[in-house]
VMD Tcl script that builds the backbone (N, CA, C; Angstrom):
set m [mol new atoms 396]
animate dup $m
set s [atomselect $m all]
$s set {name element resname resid chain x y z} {
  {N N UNK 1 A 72.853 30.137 145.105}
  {CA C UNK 1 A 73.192 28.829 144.560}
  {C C UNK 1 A 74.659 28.513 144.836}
  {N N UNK 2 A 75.573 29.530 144.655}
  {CA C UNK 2 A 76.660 29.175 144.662}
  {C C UNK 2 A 77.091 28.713 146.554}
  {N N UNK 3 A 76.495 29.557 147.111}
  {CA C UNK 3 A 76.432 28.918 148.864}
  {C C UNK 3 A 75.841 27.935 149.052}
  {N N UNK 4 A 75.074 27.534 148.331}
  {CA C UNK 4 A 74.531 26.189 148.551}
  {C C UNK 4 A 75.387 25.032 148.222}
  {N N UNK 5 A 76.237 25.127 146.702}
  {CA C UNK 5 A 77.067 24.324 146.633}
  {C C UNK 5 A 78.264 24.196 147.618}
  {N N UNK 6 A 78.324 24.960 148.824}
  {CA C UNK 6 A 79.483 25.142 149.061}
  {C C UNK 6 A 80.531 26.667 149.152}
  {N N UNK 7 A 80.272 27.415 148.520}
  {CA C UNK 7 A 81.169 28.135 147.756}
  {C C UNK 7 A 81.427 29.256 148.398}
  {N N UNK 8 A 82.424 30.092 148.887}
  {CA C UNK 8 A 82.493 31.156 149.779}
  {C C UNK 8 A 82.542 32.350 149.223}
  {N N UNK 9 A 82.525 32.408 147.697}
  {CA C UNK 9 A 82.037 33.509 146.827}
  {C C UNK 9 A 81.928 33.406 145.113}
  {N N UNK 10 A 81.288 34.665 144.654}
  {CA C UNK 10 A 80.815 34.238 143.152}
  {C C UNK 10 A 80.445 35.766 143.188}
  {N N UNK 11 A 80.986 35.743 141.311}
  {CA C UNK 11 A 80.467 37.306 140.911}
  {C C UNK 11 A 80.014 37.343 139.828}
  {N N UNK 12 A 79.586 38.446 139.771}
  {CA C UNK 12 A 78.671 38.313 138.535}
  {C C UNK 12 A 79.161 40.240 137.671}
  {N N UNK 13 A 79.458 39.813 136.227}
  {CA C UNK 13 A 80.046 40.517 135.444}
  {C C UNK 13 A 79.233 41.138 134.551}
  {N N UNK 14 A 78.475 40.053 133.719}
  {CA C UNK 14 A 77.987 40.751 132.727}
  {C C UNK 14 A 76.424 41.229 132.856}
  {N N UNK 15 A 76.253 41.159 133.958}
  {CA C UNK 15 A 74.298 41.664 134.275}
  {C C UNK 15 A 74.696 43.152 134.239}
  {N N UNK 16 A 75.641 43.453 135.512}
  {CA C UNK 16 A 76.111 45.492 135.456}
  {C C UNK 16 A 76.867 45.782 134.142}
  {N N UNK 17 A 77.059 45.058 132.588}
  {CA C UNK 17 A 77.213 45.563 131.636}
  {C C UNK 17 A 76.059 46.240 131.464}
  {N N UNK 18 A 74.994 45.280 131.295}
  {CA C UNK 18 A 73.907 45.652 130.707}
  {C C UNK 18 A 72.875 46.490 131.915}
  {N N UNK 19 A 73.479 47.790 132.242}
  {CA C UNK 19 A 72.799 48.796 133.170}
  {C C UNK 19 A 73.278 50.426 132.532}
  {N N UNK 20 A 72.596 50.812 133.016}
  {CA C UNK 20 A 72.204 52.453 132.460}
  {C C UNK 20 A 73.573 53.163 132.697}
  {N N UNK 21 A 73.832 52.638 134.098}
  {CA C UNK 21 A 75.268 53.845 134.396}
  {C C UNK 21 A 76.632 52.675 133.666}
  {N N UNK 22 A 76.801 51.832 133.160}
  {CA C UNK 22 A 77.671 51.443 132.463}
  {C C UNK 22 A 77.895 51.807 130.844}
  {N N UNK 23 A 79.682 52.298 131.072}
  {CA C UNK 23 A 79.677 52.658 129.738}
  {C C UNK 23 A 79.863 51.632 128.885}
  {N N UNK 24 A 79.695 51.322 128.640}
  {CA C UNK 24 A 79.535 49.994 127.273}
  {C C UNK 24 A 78.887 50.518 126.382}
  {N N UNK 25 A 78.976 50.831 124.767}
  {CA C UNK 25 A 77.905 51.213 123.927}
  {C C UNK 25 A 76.653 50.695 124.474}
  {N N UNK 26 A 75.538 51.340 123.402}
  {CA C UNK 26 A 74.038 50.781 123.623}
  {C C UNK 26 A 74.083 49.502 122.763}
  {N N UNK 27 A 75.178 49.160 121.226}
  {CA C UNK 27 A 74.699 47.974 120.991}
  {C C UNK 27 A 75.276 46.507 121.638}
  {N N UNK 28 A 76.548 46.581 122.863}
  {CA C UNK 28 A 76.709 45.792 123.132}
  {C C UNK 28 A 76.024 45.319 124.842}
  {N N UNK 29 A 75.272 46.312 125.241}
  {CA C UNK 29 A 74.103 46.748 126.189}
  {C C UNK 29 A 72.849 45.392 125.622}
  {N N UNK 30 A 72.867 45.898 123.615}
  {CA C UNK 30 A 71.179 45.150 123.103}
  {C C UNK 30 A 71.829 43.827 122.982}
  {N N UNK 31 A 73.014 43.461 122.930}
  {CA C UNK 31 A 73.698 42.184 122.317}
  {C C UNK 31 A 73.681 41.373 123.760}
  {N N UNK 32 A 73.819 41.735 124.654}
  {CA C UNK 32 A 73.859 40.870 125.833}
  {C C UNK 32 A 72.337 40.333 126.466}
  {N N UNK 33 A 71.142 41.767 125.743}
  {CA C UNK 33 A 69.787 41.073 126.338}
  {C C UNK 33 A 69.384 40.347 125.444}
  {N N UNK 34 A 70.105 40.369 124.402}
  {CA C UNK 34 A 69.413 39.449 123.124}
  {C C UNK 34 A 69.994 38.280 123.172}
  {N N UNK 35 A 71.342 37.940 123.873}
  {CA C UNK 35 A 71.851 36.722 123.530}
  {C C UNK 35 A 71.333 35.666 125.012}
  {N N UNK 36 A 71.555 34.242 124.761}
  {CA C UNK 36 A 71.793 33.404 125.515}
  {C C UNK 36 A 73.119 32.919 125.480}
  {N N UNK 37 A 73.274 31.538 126.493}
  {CA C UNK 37 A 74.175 31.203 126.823}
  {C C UNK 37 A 75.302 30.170 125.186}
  {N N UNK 38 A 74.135 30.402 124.315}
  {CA C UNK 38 A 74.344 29.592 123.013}
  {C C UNK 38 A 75.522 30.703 121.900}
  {N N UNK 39 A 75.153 31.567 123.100}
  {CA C UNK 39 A 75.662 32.632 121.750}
  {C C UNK 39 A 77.110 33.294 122.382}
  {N N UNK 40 A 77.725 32.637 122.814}
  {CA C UNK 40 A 79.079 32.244 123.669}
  {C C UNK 40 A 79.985 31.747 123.303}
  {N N UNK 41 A 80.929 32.265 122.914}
  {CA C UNK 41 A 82.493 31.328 122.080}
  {C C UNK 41 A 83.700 31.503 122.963}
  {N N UNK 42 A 83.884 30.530 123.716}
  {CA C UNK 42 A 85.048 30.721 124.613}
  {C C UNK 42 A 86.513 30.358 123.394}
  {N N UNK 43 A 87.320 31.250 123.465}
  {CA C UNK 43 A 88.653 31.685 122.928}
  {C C UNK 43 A 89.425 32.255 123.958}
  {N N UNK 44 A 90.856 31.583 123.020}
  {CA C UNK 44 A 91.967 32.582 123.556}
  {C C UNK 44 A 92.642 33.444 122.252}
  {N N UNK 45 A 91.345 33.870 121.465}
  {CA C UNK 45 A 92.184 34.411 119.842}
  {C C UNK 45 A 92.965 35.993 120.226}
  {N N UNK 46 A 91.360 36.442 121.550}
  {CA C UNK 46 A 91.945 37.436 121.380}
  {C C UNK 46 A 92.817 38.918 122.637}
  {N N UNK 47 A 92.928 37.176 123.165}
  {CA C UNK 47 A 93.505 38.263 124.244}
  {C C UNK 47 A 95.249 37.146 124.641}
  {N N UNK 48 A 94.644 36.462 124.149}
  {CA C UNK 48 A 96.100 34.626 124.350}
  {C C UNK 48 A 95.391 34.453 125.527}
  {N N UNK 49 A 94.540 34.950 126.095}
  {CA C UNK 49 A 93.523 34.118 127.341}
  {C C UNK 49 A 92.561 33.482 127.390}
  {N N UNK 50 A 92.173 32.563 127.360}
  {CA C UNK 50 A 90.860 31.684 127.015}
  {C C UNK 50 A 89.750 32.702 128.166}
  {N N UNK 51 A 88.905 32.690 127.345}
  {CA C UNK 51 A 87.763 34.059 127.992}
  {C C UNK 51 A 86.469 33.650 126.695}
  {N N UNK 52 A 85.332 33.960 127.742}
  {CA C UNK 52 A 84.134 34.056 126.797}
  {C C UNK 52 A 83.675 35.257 125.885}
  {N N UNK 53 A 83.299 35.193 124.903}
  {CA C UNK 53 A 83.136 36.477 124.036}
  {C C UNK 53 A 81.869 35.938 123.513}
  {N N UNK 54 A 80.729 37.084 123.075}
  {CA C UNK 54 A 79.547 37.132 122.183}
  {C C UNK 54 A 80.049 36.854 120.848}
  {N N UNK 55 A 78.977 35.800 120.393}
  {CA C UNK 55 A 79.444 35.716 118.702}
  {C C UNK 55 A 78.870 36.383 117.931}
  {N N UNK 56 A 78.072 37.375 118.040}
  {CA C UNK 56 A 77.414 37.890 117.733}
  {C C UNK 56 A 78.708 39.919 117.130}
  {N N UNK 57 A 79.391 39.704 118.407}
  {CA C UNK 57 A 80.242 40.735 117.971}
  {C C UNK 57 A 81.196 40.038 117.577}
  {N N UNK 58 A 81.639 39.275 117.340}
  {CA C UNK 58 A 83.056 37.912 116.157}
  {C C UNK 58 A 82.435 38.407 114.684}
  {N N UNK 59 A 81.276 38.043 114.851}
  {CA C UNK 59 A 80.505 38.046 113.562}
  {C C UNK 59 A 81.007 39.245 112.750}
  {N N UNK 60 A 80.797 40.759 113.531}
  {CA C UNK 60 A 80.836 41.932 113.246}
  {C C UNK 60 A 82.076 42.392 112.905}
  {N N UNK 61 A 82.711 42.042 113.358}
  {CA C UNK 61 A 84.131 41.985 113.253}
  {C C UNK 61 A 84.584 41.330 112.342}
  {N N UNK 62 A 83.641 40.582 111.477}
  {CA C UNK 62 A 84.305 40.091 110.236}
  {C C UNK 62 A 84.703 38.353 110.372}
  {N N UNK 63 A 84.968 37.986 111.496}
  {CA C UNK 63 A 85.203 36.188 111.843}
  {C C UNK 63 A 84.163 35.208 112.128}
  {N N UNK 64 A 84.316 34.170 111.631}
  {CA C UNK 64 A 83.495 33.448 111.887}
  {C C UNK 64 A 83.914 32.224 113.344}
  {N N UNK 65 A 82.642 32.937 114.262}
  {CA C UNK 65 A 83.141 32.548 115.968}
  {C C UNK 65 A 83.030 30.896 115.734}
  {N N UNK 66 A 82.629 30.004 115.028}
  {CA C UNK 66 A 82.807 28.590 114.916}
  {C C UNK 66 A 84.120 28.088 114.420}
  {N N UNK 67 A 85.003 29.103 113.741}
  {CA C UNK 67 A 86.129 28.530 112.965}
  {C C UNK 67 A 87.109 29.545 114.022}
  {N N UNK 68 A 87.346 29.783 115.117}
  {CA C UNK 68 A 88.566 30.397 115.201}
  {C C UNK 68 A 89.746 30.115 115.581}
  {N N UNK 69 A 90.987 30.648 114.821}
  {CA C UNK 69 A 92.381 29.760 115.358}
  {C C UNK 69 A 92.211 29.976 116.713}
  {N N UNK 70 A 93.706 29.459 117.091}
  {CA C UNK 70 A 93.904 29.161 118.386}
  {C C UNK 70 A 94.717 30.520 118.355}
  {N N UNK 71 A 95.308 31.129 119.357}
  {CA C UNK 71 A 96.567 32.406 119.941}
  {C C UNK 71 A 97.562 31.556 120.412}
  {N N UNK 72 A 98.858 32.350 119.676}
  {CA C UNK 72 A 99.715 32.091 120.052}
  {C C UNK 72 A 99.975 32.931 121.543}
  {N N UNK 73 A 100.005 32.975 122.575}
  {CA C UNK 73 A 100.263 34.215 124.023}
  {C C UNK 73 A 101.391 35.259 123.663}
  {N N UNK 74 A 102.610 33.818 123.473}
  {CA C UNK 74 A 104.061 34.733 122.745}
  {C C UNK 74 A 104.186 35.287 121.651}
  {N N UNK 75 A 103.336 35.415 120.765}
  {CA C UNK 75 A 103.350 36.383 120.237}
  {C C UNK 75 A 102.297 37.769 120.152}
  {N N UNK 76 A 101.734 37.797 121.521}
  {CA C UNK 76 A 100.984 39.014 121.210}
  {C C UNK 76 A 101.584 39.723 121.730}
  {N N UNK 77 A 100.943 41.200 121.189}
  {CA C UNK 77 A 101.669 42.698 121.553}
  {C C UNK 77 A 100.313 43.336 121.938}
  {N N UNK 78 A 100.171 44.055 122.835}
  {CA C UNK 78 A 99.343 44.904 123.592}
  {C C UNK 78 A 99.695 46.390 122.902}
  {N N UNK 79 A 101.219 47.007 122.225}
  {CA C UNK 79 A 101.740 47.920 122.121}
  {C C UNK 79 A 100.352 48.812 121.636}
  {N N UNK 80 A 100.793 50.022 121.428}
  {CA C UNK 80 A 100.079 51.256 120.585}
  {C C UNK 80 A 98.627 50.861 120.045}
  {N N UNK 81 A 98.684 50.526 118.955}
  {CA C UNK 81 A 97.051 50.634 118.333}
  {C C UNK 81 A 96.657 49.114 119.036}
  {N N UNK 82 A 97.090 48.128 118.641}
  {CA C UNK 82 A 97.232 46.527 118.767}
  {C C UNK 82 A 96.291 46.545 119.959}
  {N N UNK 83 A 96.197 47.480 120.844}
  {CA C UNK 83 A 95.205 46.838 122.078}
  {C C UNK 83 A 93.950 47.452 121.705}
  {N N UNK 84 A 93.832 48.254 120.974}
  {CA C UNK 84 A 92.580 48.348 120.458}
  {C C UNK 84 A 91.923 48.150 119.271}
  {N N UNK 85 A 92.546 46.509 118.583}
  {CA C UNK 85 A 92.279 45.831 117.495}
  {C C UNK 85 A 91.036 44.861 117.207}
  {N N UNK 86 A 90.928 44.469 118.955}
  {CA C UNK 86 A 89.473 43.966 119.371}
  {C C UNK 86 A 88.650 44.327 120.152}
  {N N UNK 87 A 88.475 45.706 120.190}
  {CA C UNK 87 A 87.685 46.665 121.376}
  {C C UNK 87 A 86.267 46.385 120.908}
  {N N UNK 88 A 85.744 46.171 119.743}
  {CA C UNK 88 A 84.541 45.596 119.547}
  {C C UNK 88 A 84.218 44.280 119.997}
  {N N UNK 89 A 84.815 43.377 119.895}
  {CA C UNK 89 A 84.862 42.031 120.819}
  {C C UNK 89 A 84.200 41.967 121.969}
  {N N UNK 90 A 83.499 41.396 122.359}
  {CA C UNK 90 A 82.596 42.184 123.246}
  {C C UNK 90 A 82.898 40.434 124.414}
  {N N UNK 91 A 82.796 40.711 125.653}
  {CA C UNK 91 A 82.994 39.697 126.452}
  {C C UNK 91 A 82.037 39.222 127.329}
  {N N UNK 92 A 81.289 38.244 127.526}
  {CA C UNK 92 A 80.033 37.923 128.138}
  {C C UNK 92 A 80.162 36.629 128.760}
  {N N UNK 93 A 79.767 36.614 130.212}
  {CA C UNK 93 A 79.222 35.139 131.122}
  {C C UNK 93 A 78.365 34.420 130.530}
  {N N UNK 94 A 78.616 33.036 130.841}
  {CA C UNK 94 A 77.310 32.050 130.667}
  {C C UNK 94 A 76.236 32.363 131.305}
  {N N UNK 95 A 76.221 33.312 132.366}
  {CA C UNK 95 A 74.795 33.652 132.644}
  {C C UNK 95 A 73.674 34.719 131.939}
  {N N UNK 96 A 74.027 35.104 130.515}
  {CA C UNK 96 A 73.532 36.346 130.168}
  {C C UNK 96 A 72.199 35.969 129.523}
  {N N UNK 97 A 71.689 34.644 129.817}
  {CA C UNK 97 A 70.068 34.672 129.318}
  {C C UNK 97 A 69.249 35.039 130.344}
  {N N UNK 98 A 70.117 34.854 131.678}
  {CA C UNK 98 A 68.684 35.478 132.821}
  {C C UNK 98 A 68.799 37.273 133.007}
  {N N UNK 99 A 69.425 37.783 131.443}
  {CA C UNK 99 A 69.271 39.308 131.390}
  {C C UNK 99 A 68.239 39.178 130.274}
  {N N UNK 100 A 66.945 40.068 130.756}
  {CA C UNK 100 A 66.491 40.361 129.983}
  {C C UNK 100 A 65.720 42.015 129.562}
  {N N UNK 101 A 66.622 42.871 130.183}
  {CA C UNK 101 A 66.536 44.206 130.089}
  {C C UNK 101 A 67.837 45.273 130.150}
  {N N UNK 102 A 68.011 46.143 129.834}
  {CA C UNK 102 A 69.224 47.327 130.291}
  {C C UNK 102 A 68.565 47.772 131.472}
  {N N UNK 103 A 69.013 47.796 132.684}
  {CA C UNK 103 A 68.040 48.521 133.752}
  {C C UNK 103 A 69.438 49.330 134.538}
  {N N UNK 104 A 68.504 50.440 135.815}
  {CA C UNK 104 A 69.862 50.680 136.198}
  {C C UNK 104 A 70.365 50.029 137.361}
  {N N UNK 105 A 71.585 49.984 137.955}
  {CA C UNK 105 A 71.953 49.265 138.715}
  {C C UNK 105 A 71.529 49.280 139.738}
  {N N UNK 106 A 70.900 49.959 140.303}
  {CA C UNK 106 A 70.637 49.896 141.730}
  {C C UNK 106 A 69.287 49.168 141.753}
  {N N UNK 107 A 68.495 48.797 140.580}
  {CA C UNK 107 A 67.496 48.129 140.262}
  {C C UNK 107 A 68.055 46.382 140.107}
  {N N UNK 108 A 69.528 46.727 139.324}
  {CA C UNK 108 A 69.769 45.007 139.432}
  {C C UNK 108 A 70.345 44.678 141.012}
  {N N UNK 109 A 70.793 45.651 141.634}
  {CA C UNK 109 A 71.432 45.372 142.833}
  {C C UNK 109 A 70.159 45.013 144.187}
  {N N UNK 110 A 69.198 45.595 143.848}
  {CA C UNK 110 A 68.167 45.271 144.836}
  {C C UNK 110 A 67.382 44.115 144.206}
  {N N UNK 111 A 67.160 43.368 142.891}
  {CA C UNK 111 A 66.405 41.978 142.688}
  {C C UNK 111 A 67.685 41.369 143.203}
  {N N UNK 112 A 68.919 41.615 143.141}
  {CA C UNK 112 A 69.934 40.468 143.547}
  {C C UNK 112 A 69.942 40.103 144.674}
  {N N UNK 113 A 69.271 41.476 145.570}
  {CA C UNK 113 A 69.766 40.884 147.053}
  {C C UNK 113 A 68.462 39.865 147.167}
  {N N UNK 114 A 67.145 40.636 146.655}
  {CA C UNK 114 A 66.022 39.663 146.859}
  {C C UNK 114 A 65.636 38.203 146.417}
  {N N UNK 115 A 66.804 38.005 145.232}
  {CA C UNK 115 A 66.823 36.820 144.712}
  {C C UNK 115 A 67.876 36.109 145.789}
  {N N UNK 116 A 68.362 36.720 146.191}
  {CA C UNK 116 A 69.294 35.751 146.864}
  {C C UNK 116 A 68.980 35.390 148.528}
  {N N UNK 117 A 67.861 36.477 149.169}
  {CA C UNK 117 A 67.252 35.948 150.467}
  {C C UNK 117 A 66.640 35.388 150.253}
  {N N UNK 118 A 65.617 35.301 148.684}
  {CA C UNK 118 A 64.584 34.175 148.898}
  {C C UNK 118 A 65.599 32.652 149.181}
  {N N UNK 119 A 66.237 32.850 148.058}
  {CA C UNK 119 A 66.969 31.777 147.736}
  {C C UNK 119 A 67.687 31.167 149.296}
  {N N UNK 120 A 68.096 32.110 150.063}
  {CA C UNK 120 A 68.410 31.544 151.257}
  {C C UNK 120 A 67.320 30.890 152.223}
  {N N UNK 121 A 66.313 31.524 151.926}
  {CA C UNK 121 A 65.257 31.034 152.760}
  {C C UNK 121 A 64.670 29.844 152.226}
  {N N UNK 122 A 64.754 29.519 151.250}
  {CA C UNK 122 A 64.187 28.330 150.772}
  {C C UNK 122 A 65.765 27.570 151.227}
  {N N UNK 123 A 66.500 27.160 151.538}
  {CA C UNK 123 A 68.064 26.457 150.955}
  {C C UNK 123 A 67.855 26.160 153.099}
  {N N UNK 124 A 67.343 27.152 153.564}
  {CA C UNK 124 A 67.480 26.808 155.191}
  {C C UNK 124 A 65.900 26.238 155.305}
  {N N UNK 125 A 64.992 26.317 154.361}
  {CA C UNK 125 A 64.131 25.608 155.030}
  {C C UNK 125 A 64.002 24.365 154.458}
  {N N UNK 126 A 64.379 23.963 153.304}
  {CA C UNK 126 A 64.597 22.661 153.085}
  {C C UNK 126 A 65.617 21.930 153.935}
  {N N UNK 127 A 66.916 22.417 154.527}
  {CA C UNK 127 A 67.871 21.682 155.012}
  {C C UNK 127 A 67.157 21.472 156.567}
  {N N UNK 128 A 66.138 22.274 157.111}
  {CA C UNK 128 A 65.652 21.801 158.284}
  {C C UNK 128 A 64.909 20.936 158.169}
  {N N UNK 129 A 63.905 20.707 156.983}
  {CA C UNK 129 A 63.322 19.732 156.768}
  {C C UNK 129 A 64.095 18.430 156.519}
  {N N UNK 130 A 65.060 18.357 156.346}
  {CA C UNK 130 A 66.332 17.397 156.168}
  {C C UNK 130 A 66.688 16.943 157.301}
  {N N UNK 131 A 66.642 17.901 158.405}
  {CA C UNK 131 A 67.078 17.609 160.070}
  {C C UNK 131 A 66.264 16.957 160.502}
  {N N UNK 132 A 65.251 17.292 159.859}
  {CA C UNK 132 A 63.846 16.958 160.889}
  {C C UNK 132 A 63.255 15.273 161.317}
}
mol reanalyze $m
mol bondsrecalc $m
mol representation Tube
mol addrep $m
């Protein structure tokens, strides 16, 4: 899709969370096949970077992901404990509803390539039909 629009590359992050050889706990492994794209709170609370996070781990953490301040950048500290104040925070793409298993990677790496020749083959045979 993304070559179709145009695009000379695109990656994808949070599908190899949710795989066997990634260390990520197992519950933020079940939190990514359970969530959709609804369950997504883009913030900069907690890094001063605007980034997507599961609300589902906000929740856990005690905040409520609909009410969160804004970050100040200048005043955060990375120092000593401070960088591991939101290690539960868990960070997820808008694409994490077309996960719907923990599998291992070389299982997501081979539907990817196959999703993506079909996808080429349909994208060149419509555009010939376009020539035609």
């Amino acid at each position: 899709a993304a070559q179709a629009m145009g695009a000379d590359f695109a990656y994808v992050g949070s599908a190899f969370v949710a795989t066997d050889e990634a260390r990520a706990v197992d519950a933020y492994k079940a939190m990514i096949v359970a969530s959709s794209s609804d369950d997504i709170v883009y913030s900069s609370l907690f890094t001063g970077v605007l980034g997507n996070y599961l609300k589902g781990s906000i929740r856990n953490a005690g905040l409520d992901p609909d009410a969160l301040p804004e970050s100040d950048p200048s005043k955060m500290s990375f120092a000593g404990d401070a960088k591991k104040a939101w290690k539960d925070i868990w960070g997820c793409g808008q694409g994490i509803g077309a996960i719907k298993a923990v599998v291992p990677a070389a299982d997501l790496v081979a539907r990817l390539g196959r999703e993506y020749e079909a996808a080429r083959a349909k994208f060149a045979s419509s555009a010939a039909t376009l020539r035609a």
